[in-house]
LUMVOTOR-681912 format. One record per residue (C-alpha): residue number from 0; x negated, y negated, z negated. Coordinates in steps of 0.5 Angstrom, whole numbers. Each point is the difference from the previous one (the first is absolute). Layout:
<nodes>
<node><n>NUM</n><c1>X</c1><c2>Y</c2><c3>Z</c3></node>
...
</nodes>
This chain:
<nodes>
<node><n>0</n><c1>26</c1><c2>69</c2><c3>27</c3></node>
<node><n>1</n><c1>-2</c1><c2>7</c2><c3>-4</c3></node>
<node><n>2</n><c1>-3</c1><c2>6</c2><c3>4</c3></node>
<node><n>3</n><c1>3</c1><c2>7</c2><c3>-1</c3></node>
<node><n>4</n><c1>-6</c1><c2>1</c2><c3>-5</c3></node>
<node><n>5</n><c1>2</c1><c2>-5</c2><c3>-4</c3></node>
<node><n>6</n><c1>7</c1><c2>1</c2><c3>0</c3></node>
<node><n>7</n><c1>-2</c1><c2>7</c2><c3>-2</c3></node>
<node><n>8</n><c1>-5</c1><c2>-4</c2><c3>-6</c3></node>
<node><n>9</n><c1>6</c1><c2>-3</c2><c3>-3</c3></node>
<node><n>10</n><c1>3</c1><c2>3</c2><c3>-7</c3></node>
<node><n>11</n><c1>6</c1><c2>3</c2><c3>0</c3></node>
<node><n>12</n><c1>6</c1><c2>-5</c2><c3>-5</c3></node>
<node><n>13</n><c1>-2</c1><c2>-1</c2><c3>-6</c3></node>
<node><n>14</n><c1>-7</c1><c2>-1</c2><c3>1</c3></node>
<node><n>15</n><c1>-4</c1><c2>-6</c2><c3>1</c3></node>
<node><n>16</n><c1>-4</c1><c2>-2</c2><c3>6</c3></node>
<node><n>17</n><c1>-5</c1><c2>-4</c2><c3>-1</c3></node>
<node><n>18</n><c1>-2</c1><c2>-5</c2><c3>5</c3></node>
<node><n>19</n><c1>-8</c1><c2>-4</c2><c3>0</c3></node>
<node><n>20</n><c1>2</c1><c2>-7</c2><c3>1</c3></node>
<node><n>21</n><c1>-6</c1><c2>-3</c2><c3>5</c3></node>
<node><n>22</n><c1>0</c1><c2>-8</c2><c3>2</c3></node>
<node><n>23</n><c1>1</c1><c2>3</c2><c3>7</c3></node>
<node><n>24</n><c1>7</c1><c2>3</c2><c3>-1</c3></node>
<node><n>25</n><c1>2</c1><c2>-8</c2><c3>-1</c3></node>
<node><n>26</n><c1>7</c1><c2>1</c2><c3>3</c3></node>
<node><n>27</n><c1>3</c1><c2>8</c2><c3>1</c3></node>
<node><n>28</n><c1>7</c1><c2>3</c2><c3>1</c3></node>
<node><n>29</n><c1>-1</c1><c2>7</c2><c3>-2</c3></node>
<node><n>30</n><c1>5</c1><c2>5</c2><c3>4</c3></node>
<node><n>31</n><c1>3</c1><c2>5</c2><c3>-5</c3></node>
<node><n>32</n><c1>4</c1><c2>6</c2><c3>1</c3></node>
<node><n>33</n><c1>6</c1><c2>4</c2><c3>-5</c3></node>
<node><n>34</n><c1>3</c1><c2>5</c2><c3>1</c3></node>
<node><n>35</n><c1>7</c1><c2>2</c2><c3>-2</c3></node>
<node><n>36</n><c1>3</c1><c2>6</c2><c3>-2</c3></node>
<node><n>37</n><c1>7</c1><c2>2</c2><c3>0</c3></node>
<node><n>38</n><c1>4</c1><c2>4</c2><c3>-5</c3></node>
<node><n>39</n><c1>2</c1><c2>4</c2><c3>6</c3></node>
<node><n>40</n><c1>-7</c1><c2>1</c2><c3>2</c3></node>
<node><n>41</n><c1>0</c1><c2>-7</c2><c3>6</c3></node>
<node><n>42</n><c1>-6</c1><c2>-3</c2><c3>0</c3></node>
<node><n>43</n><c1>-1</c1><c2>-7</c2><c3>2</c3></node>
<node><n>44</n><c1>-6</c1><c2>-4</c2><c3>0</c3></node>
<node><n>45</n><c1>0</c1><c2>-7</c2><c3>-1</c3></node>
<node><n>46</n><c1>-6</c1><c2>-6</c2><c3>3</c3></node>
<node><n>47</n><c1>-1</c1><c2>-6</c2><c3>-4</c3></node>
<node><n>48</n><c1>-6</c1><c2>-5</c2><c3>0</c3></node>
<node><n>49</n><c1>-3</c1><c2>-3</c2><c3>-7</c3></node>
<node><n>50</n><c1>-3</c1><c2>-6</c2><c3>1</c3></node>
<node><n>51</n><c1>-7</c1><c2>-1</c2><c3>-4</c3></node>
<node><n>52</n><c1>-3</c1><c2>-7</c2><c3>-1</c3></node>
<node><n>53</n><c1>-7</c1><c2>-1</c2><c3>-3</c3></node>
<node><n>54</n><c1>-3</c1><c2>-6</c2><c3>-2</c3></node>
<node><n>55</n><c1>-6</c1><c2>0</c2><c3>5</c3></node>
<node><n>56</n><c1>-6</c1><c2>-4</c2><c3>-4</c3></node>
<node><n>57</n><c1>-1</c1><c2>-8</c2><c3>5</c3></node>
<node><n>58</n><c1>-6</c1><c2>0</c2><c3>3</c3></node>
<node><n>59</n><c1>-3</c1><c2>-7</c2><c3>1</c3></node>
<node><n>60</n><c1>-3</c1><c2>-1</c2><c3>7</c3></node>
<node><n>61</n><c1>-1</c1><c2>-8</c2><c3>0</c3></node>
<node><n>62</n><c1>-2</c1><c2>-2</c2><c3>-6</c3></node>
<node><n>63</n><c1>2</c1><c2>-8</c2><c3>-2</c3></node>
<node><n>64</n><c1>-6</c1><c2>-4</c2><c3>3</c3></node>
<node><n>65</n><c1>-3</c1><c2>-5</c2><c3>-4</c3></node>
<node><n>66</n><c1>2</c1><c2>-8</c2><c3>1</c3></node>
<node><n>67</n><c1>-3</c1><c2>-7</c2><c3>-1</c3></node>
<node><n>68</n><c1>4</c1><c2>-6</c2><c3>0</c3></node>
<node><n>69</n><c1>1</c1><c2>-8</c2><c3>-2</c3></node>
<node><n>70</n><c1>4</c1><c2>-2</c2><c3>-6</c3></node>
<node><n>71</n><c1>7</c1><c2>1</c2><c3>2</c3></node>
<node><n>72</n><c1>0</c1><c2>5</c2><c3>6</c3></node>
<node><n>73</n><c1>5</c1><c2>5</c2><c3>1</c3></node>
<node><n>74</n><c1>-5</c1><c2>7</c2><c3>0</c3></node>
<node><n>75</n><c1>4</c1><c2>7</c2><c3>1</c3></node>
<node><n>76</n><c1>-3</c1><c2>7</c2><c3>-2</c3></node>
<node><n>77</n><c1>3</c1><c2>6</c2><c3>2</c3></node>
<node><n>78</n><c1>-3</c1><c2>8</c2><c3>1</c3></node>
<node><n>79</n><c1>3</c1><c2>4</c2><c3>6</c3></node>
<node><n>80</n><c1>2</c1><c2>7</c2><c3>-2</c3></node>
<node><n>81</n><c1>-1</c1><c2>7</c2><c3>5</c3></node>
<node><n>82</n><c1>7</c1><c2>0</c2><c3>4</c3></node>
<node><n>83</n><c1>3</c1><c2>6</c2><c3>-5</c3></node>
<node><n>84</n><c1>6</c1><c2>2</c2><c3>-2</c3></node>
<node><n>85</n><c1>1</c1><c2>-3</c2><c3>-7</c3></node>
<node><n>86</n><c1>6</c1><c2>1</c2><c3>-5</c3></node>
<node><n>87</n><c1>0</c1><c2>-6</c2><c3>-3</c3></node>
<node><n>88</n><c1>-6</c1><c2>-4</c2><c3>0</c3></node>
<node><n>89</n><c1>-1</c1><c2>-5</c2><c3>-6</c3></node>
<node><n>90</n><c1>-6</c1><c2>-4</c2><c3>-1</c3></node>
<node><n>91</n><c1>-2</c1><c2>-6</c2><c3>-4</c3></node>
<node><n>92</n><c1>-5</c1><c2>-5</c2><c3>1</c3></node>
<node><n>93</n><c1>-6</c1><c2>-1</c2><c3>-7</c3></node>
<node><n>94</n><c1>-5</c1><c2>-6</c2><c3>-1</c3></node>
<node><n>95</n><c1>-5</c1><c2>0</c2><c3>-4</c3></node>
<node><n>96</n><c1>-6</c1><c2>-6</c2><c3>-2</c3></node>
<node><n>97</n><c1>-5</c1><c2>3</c2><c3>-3</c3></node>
<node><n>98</n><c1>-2</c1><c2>5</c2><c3>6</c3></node>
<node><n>99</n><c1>4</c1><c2>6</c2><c3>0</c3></node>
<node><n>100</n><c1>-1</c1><c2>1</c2><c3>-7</c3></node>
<node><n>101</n><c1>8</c1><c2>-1</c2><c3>-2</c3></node>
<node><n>102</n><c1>5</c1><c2>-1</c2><c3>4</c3></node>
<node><n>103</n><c1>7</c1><c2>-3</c2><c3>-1</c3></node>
<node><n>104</n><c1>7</c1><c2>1</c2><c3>5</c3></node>
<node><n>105</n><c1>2</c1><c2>-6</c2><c3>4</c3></node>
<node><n>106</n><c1>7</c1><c2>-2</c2><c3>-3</c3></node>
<node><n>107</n><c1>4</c1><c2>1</c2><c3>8</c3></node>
<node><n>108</n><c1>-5</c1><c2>3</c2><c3>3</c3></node>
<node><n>109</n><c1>2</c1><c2>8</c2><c3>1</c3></node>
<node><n>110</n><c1>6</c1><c2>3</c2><c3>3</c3></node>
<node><n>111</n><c1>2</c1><c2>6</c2><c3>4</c3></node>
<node><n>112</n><c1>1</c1><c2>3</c2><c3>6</c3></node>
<node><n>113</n><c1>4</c1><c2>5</c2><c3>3</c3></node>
<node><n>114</n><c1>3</c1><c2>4</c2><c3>6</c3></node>
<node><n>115</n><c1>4</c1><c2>-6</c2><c3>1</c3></node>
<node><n>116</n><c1>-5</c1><c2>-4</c2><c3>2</c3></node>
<node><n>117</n><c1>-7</c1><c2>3</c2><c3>-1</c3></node>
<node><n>118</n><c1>-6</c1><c2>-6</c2><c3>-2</c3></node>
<node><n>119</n><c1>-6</c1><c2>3</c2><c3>1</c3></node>
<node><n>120</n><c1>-4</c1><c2>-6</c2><c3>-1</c3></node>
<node><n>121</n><c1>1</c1><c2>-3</c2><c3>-6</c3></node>
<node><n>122</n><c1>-2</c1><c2>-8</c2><c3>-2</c3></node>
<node><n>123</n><c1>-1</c1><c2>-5</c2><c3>-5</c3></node>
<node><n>124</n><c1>0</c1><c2>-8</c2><c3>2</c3></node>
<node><n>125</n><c1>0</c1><c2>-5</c2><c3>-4</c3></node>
<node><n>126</n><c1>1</c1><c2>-6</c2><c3>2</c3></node>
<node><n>127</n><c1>-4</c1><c2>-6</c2><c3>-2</c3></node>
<node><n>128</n><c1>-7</c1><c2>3</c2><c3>-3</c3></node>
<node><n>129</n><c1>-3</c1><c2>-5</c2><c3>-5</c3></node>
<node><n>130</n><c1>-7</c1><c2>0</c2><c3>-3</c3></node>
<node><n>131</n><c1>0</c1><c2>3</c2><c3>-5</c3></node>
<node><n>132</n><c1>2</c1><c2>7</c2><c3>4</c3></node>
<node><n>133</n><c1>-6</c1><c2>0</c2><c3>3</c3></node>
<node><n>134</n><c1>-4</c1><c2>6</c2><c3>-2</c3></node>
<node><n>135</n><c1>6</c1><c2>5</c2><c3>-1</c3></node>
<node><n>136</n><c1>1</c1><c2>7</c2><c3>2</c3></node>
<node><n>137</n><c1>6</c1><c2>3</c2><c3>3</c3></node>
<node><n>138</n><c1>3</c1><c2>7</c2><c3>2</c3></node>
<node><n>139</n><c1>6</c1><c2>4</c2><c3>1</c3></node>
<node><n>140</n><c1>2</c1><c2>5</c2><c3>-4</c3></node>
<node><n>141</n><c1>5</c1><c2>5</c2><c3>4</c3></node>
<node><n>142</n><c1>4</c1><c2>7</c2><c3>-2</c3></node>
<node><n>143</n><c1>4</c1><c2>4</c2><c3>4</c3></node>
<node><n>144</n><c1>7</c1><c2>2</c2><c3>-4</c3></node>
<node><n>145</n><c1>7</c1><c2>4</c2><c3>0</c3></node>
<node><n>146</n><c1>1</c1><c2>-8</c2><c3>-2</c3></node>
<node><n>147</n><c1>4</c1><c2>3</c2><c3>-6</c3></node>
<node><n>148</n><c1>-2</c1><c2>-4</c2><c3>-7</c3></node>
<node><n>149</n><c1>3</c1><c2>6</c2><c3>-5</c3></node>
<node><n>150</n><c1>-3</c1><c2>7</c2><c3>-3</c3></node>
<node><n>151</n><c1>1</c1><c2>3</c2><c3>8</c3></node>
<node><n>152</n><c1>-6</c1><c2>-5</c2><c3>3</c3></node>
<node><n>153</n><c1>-5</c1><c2>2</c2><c3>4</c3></node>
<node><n>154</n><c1>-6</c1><c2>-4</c2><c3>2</c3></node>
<node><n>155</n><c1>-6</c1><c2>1</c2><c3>3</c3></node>
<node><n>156</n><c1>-7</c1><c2>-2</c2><c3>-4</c3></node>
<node><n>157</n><c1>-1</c1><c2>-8</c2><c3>2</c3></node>
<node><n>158</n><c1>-4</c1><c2>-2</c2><c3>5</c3></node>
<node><n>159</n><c1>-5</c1><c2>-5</c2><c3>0</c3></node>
<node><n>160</n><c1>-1</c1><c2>-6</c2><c3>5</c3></node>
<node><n>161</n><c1>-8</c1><c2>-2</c2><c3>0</c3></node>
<node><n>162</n><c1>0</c1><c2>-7</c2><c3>-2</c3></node>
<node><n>163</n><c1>0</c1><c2>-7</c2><c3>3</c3></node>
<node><n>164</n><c1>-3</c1><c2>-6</c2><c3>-3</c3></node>
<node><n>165</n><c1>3</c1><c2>-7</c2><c3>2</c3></node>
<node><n>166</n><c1>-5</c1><c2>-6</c2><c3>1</c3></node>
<node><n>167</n><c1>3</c1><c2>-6</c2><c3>-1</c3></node>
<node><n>168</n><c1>-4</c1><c2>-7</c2><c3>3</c3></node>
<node><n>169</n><c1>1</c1><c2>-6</c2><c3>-5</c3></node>
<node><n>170</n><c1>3</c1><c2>-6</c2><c3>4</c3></node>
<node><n>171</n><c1>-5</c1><c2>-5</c2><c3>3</c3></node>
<node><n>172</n><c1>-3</c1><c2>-5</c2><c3>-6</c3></node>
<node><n>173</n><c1>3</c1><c2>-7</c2><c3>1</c3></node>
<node><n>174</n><c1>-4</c1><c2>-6</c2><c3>-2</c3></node>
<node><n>175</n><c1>3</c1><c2>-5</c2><c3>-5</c3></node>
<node><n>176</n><c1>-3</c1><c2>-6</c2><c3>-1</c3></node>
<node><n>177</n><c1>1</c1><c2>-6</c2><c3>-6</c3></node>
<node><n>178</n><c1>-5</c1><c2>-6</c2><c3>-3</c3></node>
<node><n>179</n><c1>-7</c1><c2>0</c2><c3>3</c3></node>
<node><n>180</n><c1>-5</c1><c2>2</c2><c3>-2</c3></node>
<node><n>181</n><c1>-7</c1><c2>-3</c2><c3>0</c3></node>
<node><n>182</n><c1>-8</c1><c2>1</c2><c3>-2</c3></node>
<node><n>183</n><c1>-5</c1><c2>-6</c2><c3>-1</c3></node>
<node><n>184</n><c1>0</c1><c2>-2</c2><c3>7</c3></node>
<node><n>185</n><c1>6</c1><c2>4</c2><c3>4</c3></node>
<node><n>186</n><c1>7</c1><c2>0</c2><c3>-1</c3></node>
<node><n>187</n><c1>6</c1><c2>5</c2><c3>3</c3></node>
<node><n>188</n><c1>5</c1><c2>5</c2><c3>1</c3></node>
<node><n>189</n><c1>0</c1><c2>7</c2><c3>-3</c3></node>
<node><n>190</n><c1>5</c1><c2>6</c2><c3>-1</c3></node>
<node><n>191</n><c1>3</c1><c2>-1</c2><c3>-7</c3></node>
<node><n>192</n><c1>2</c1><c2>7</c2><c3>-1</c3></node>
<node><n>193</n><c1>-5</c1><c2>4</c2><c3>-4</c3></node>
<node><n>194</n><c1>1</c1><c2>7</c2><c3>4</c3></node>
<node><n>195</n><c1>-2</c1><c2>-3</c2><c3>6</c3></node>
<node><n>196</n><c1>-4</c1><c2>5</c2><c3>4</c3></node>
<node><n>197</n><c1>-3</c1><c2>-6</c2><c3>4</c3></node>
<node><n>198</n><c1>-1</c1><c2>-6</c2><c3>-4</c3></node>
<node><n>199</n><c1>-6</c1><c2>-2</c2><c3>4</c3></node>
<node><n>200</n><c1>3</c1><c2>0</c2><c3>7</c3></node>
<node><n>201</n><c1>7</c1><c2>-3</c2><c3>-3</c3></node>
<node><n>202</n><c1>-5</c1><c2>-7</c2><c3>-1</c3></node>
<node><n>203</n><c1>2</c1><c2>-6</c2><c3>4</c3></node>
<node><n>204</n><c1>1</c1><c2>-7</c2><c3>-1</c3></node>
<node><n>205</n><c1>-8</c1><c2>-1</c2><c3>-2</c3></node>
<node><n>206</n><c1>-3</c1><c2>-6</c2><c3>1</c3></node>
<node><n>207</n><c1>-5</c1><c2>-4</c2><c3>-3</c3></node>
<node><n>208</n><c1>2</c1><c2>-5</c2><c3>-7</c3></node>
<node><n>209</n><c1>0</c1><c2>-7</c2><c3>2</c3></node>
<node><n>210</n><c1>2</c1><c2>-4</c2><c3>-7</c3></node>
<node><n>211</n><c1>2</c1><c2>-7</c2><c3>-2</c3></node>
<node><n>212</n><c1>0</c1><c2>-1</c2><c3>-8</c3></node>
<node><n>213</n><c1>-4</c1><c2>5</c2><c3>-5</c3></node>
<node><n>214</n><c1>6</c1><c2>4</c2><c3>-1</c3></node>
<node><n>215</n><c1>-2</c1><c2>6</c2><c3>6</c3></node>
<node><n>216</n><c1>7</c1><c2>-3</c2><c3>4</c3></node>
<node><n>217</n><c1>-1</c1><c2>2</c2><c3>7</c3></node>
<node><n>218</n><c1>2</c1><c2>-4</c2><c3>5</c3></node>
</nodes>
């Protein structure tokens, strides 16, 4: 409510009023009156109250944490906003694969929250991860709206969650095994995948030859 010095600030009609918009001010009603003056010399004054929305900036308090995971977890990332009064919060969630250099909009991954139901932390899962997702980036890119898509649109500058990296652990290697395989005196079992990581632990089944014709047919 303004005080009698800044009633007596405020110009006559006609004249403009200017009004310094601060993130503090996030949510006002500015009481204001008018004054009416008759033909016949009455004088009413009239109070009314004009509501003034501003687009505060989100500030990030919790940033989205790091993850590892096996191949097929579910991992979420989320990021925790200070408990403000936004108008229309819009975020979108981005990756990037090549460190942050260039990022690209998750297609399902924004959204929007409004008085009707404030979300202040926003997040990503994804369901199942696979290998090849390892060593991606994430963040979340977050506005604050009069969610209007036209002309009239007002938004805050985008803010910028740092990002998380996501460390996905391969599945464990299962050996596979076929024909033996033999030297001049030993014959065994080995892992027949060329990218086994243990080939030489997956040896089994070796035992020494014991032939019965020149052909090397082991018994």
């Amino acid at each position: 409510m303004p005080t009698e010095e800044e009633w007596a600030a405020i110009p006559p009609a006609g004249e403009s009023y200017p009004i310094t918009i601060t993130d503090e001010m996030d949510y006002q009603s500015v009481c204001f009156h008018v004054t009416l003056t008759y033909p016949d010399n009455t004088v009413k004054t009239v109070t009314g109250y004009w509501r003034l929305n501003v687009c505060v900036t989100p500030v990030v308090t919790e940033q989205p944490q790091s993850v590892s995971a096996a191949a097929g977890d579910s991992v979420t990332f989320s990021a925790k906003l200070i408990d403000q009064y936004l108008n229309t919060l819009e975020y979108q969630w981005q990756s990037s694969t090549d460190g942050g250099q260039n990022w690209t909009d998750i297609e399902g991954a924004g959204g929007k929250s409004t008085a009707d139901f404030w979300n202040y932390t926003p997040s990503y899962t994804i369901p199942s991860v696979t290998a090849a997702q390892s060593g991606q980036l994430f963040r979340c890119v977050l506005w604050n709206t009069n969610n209007h898509t036209g002309s009239d649109r007002v938004s805050t500058p985008p803010v910028y969650s740092e990002p998380a990296t996501l460390t996905v652990t391969p599945p464990a290697h299962e050996h596979r095994y076929g024909d033996w395989s033999k030297d001049g005196t030993n014959h065994w079992h080995e892992c027949t995948d060329a990218a086994c990581p243990n080939q030489s632990e997956s040896i089994k089944d070796k035992e020494t030859h014991v032939y019965d014709d020149d052909a090397d047919t082991i018994l």
